[in-house]
C-alpha positions as semicolon CSV with decimal commas, in nm:
position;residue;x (nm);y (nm);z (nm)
1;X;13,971;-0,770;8,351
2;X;14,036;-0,480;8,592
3;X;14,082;-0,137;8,472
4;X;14,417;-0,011;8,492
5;X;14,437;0,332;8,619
6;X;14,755;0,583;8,754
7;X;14,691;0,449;9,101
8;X;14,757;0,070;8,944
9;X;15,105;0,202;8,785
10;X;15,236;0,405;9,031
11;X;15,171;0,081;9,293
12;X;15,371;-0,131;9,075
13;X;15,650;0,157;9,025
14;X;15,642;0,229;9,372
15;X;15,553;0,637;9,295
16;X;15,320;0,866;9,378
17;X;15,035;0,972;9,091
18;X;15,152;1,284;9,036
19;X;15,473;1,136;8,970
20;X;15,340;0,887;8,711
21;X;15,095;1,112;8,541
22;X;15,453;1,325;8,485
23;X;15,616;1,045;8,316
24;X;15,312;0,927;8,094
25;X;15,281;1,276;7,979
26;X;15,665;1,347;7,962
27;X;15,711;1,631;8,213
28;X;15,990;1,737;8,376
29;X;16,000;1,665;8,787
30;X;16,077;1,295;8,730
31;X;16,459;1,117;8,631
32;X;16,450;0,966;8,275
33;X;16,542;0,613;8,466
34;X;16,245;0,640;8,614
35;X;15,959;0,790;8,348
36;X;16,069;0,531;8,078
37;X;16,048;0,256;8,382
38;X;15,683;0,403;8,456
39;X;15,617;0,375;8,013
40;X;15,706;0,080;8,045
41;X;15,492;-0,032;8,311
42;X;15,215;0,137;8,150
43;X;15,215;-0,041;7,851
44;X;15,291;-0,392;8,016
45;X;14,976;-0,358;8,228
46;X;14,780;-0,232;7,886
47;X;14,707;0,163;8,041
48;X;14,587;0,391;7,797
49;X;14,488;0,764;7,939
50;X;14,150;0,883;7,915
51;X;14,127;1,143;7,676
52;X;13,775;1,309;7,761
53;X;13,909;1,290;8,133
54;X;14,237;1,484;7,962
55;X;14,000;1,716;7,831
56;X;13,812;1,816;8,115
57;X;14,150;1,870;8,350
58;X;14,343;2,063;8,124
59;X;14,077;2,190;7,891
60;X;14,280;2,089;7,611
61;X;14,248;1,732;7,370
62;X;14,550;1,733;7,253
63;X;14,357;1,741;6,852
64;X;14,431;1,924;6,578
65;X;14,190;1,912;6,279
66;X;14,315;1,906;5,951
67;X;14,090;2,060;5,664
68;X;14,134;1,919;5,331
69;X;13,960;1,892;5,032
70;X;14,118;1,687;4,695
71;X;14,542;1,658;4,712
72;X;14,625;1,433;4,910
73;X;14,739;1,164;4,625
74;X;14,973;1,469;4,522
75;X;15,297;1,405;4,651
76;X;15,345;1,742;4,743
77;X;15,057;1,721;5,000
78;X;15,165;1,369;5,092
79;X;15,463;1,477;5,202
80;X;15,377;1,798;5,366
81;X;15,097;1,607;5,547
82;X;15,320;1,366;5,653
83;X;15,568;1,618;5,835
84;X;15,274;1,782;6,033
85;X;15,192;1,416;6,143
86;X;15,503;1,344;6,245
87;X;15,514;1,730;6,388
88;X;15,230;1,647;6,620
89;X;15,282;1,351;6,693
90;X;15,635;1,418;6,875
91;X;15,427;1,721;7,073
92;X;15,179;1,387;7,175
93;X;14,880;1,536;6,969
94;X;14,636;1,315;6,772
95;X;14,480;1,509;6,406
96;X;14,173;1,463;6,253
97;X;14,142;1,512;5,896
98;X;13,849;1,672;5,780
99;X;13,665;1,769;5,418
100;X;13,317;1,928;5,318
101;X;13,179;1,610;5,296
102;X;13,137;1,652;5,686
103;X;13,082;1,943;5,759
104;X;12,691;1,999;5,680
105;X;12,551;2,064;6,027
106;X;12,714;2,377;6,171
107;X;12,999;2,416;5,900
108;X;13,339;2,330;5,932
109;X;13,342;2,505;6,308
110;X;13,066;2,282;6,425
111;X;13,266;1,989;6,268
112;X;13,559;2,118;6,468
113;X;13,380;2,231;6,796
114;X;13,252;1,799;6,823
115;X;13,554;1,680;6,772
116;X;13,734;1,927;7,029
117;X;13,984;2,036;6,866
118;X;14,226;2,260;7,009
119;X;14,330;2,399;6,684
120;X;14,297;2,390;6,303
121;X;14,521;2,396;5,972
122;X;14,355;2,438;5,633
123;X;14,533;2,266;5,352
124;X;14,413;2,248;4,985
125;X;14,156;2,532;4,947
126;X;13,890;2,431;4,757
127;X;13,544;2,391;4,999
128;X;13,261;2,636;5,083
129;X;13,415;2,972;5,144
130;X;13,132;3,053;5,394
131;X;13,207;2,776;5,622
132;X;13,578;2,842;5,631
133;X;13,505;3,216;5,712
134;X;13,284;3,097;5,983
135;X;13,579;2,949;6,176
136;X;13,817;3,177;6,049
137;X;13,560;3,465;6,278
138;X;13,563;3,212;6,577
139;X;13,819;3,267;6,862
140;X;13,975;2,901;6,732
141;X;14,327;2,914;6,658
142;X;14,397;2,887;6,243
143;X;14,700;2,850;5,971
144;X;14,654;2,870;5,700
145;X;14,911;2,692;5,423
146;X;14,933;2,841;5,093
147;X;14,624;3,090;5,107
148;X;14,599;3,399;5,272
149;X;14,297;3,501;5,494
150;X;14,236;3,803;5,695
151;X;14,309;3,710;6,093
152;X;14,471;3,394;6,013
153;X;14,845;3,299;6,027
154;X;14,900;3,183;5,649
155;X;15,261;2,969;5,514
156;X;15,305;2,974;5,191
157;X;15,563;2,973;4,923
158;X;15,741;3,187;4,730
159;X;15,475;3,195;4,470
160;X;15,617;3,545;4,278
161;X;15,995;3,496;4,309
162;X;16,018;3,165;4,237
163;X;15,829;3,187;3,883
164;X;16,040;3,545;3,823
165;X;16,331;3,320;3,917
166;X;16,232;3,010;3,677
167;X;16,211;3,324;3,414
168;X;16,561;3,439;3,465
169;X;16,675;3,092;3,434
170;X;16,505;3,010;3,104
171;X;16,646;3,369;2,974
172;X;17,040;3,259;3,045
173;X;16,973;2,974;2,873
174;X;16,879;3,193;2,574
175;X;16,538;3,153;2,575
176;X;16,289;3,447;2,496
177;X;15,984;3,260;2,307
178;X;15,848;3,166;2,658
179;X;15,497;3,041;2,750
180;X;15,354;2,997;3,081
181;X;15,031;2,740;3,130
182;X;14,898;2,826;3,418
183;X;14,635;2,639;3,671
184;X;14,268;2,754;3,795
185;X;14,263;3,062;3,907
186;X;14,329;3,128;4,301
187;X;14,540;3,281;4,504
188;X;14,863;3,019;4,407
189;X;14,787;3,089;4,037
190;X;14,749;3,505;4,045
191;X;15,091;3,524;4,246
192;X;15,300;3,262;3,972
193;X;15,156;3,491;3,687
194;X;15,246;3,827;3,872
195;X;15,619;3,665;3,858
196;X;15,608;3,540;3,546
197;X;15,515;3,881;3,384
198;X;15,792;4,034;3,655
199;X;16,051;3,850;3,519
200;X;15,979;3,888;3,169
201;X;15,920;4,280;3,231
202;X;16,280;4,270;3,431
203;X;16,420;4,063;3,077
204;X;16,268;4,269;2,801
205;X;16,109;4,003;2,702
206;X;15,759;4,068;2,503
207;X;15,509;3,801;2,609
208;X;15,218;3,766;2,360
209;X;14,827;3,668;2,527
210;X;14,835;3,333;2,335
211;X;15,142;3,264;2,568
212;X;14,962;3,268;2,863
213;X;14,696;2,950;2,881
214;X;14,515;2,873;3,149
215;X;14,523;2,478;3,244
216;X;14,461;2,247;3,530
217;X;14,676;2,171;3,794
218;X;14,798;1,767;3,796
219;X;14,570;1,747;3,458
220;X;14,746;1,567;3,216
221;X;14,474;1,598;2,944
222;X;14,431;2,030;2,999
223;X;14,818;2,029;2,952
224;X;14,831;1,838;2,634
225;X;14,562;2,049;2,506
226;X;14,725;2,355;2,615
227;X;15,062;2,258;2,491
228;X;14,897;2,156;2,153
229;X;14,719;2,487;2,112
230;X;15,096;2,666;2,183
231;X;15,284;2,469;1,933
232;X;15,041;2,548;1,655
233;X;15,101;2,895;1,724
234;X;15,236;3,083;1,395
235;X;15,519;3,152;1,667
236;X;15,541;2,850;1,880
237;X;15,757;2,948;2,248
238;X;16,093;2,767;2,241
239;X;15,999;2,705;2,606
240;X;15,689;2,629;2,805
241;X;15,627;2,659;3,143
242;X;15,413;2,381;3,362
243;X;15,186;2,454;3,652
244;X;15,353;2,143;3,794
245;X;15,534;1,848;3,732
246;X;15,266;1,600;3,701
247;X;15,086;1,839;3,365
248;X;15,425;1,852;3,212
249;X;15,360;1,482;3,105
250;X;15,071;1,577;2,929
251;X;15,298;1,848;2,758
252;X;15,568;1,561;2,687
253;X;15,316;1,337;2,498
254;X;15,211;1,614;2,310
255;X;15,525;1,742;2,195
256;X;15,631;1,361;2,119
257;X;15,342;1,370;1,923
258;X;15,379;1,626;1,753
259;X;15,703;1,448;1,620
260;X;15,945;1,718;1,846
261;X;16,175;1,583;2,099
262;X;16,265;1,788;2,494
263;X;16,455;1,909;2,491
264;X;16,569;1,899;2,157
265;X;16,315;2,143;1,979
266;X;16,071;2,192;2,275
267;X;16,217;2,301;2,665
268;X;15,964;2,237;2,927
269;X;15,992;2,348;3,296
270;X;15,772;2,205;3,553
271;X;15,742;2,309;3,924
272;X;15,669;2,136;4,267
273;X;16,022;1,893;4,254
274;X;15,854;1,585;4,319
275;X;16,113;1,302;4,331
276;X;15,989;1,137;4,049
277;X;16,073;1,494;3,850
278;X;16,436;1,376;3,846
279;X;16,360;0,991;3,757
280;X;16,202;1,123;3,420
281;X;16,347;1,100;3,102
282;X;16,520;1,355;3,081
283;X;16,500;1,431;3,415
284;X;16,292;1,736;3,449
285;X;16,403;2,122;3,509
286;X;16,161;2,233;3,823
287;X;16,086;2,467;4,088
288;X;16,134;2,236;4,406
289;X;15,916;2,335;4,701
290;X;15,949;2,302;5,075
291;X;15,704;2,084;5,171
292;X;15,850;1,968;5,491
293;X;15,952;2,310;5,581
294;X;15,595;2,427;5,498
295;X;15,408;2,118;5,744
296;X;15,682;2,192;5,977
297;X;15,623;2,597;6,011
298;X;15,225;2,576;5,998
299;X;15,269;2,334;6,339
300;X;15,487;2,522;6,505
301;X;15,315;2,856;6,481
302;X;14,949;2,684;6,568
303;X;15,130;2,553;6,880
304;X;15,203;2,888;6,955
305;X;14,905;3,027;6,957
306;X;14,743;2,702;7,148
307;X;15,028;2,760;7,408
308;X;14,951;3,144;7,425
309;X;14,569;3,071;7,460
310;X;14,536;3,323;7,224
311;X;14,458;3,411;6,849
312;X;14,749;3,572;6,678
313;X;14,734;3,888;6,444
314;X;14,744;3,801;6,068
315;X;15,078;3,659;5,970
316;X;15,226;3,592;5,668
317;X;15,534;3,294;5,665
318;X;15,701;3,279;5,349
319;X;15,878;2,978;5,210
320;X;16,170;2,975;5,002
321;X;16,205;2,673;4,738
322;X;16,487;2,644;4,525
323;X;16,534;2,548;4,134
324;X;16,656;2,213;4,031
325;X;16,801;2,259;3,715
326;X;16,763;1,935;3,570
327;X;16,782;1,863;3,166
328;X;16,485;1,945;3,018
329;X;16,606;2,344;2,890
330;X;16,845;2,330;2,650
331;X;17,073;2,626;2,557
332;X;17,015;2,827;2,268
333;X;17,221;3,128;2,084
C-alpha cells in the first residue's frame, strides 16, 4: 500500500501543501469549507502526520508528561485528570503519564527528555524528591498541582480557608466539641490544620491535642481507628472532621458500631465533594473541590510558558471550592 503523504492530499483536494498542512493542523490562512474537506480527505485516504518529522520542524511534540504516583482510582484525580486530557487534547497535544516506576535511568528528567516532552505537570506528590528537583532545576517548563516548589508554577486549593470555613460552619450549627483527623503529613495536610486551628482561634473555641489525630487519606481502616480512639475520649467531640470523603466511611461504621447514629449523636464532615458524597445515607456535609477548574488552570498556564519558550517565575494559583452543606451536622443549642 502506498504511503500517503501531504503531497497525496493536497492532489486529491486540489491545494497546495502548505495549504493542507494548515488545515491538518488547524491554522488560520485556509476557509473552514475547505480544511474540514482536506480532514476529511485525510482520514479517507488513512494519513496520519509524522510526529518525529513534527518534532524536528517545529522543535516541539506536541507531549505533555504527566507525573503521578498512587490517586488515580480517587475520583478527585479521575476527574481532574480527565479535564487536562480533554484540555490537551482540544490544543492537539498527546500526554504521557508517568510514575517512579520509570524513571530509574536519569530520573524523572531523563524519563521526560526520551519521551520529548514539551512540558510537564506533577500530580499526586509522593515519588523521590531528588528526581523531581532534578527537573524542577532543568530549563523544562513545570506546574505543579497542589504542592508548592520553588521555580515552579503550583495550583492548588484553598487548603487554609476552606477548613477555617468548614469550622465556622460546624460553629453556627452549635458545635464547639470539634475534632479534626487529619491525613499524612505534607504540604495539603499542614495548610488544613493551620485553618482548622484559625477558625477555632477566630471562634473561641478550645481544641484539646487528643482532638487532633493524624489518619490516612482514603483509609477506611486509620479512620475507624481514629474515630474509635475520639469517641472513647472522657469528652468525645460532638463533631469530627474527615480528611476526605472516602475515610468518613470508616468513621460511619465506627460510630454505627459504637451503637450512635449521624447525625443523631455523632456529626461528621468530610471534604473533596465527590458525587457519591451526596448519594450517601445521609448524604454527607463536605468541602467540594474544583477539580476541573484545577486540570483546567495547570494546562493553561503550562501552555503559556510552552508558547513563551520560556520558564515562568514561581507562581502560586489558588482555587476556591465551596461547602456543600449536606445532612450529616445536625444543630445543637
Amino acid at each position: 500500500m502506498a504511503t500517503v503523504t501531504l503531497k497525496t492530499i493536497a492532489e486529491q483536494c486540489g491545494l497546495s501543501c502548505a495549504a493542507v498542512s494548515k488545515a491538518l493542523h488547524h491554522l488560520p490562512g485556509v476557509s473552514e469549507e475547505k480544511a474540514e474537506m482536506v480532514r476529511a480527505t485525510a482520514r479517507g485516504l488513512g494519513y496520519y502526520p509524522n510526529a518525529a518529522a513534527r518534532t524536528l520542524k517545529t522543535n516541539q511534540s506536541h507531549n505533555i508528561g504527566i507525573i503521578f504516583e498512587n490517586g488515580m482510582s480517587h475520583e478527585f484525580f479521575s476527574q481532574m485528570l480527565d479535564e487536562i486530557r480533554s484540555c490537551l487534547e482540544e490544543q492537539n497535544y498527546d500526554i504521557t503519564l508517568m510514575s517512579n516506576r520509570f524513571h530509574r535511568e536519569g530520573g524523572y528528567y531523563g524519563h521526560v527528555m526520551r519521551r520529548q516532552c514539551d512540558g510537564v505537570i506533577i500530580m499526586n506528590h509522593i515519588f523521590d524528591p531528588e528526581g523531581i528537583a532534578h527537573l524542577l532545576e532543568s530549563p523544562l517548563p513545570v506546574v505543579s498541582i497542589d504542592r508548592i516548589y520553588p521555580n515552579c508554577t503550583s495550583v492548588v486549593s484553598e487548603n487554609v480557608e476552606s477548613v477555617a470555613e468548614i469550622v465556622r460552619y460546624v460553629h453556627r450549627m452549635g458545635h464547639e466539641r470539634i475534632a479534626f483527623i487529619h491525613g499524612e503529613r505534607g504540604d495539603v495536610t499542614n495548610l488544613r490544620i493551620e485553618g482548622f486551628r484559625r477558625g477555632c482561634e477566630e471562634l473561641g473555641i478550645a481544641v484539646p491535642d487528643a482532638y487532633v489525630v493524624q489518619g490516612k487519606f482514603q483509609n477506611t481502616t486509620s479512620s475507624r481507628q481514629a474515630t474509635k480512639d475520639l469517641l472513647s475520649l472522657e469528652a468525645p467531640p460532638t463533631c469530627i472532621l474527615y480528611p476526605d470523603d472516602v475515610s468518613y466511611l470508616g468513621g460511619l461504621t465506627e460510630i454505627t458500631a459504637e451503637g450512635l447514629s449521624v447525625p443523631g449523636d455523632v456529626s461528621c464532615f468530610g471534604y473533596d465533594g465527590i458525587n457519591l458524597a451526596s448519594e450517601y445515607v445521609p448524604p454527607l456535609s463536605t468541602w467540594k473541590q474544583d477539580a476541573t477548574e484545577i486540570g483546567k488552570t495547570a494546562v493553561r498556564s503550562l501552555l503559556e510558558q510552552i508558547a513563551s519558550k520560556r520558564v515562568t517565575e514561581k507562581e502560586v494559583i489558588t482555587i476556591p471550592g465551596r461547602l456543600q452543606a449536606g445532612a450529616t451536622v445536625r444543630k445543637i443549642n
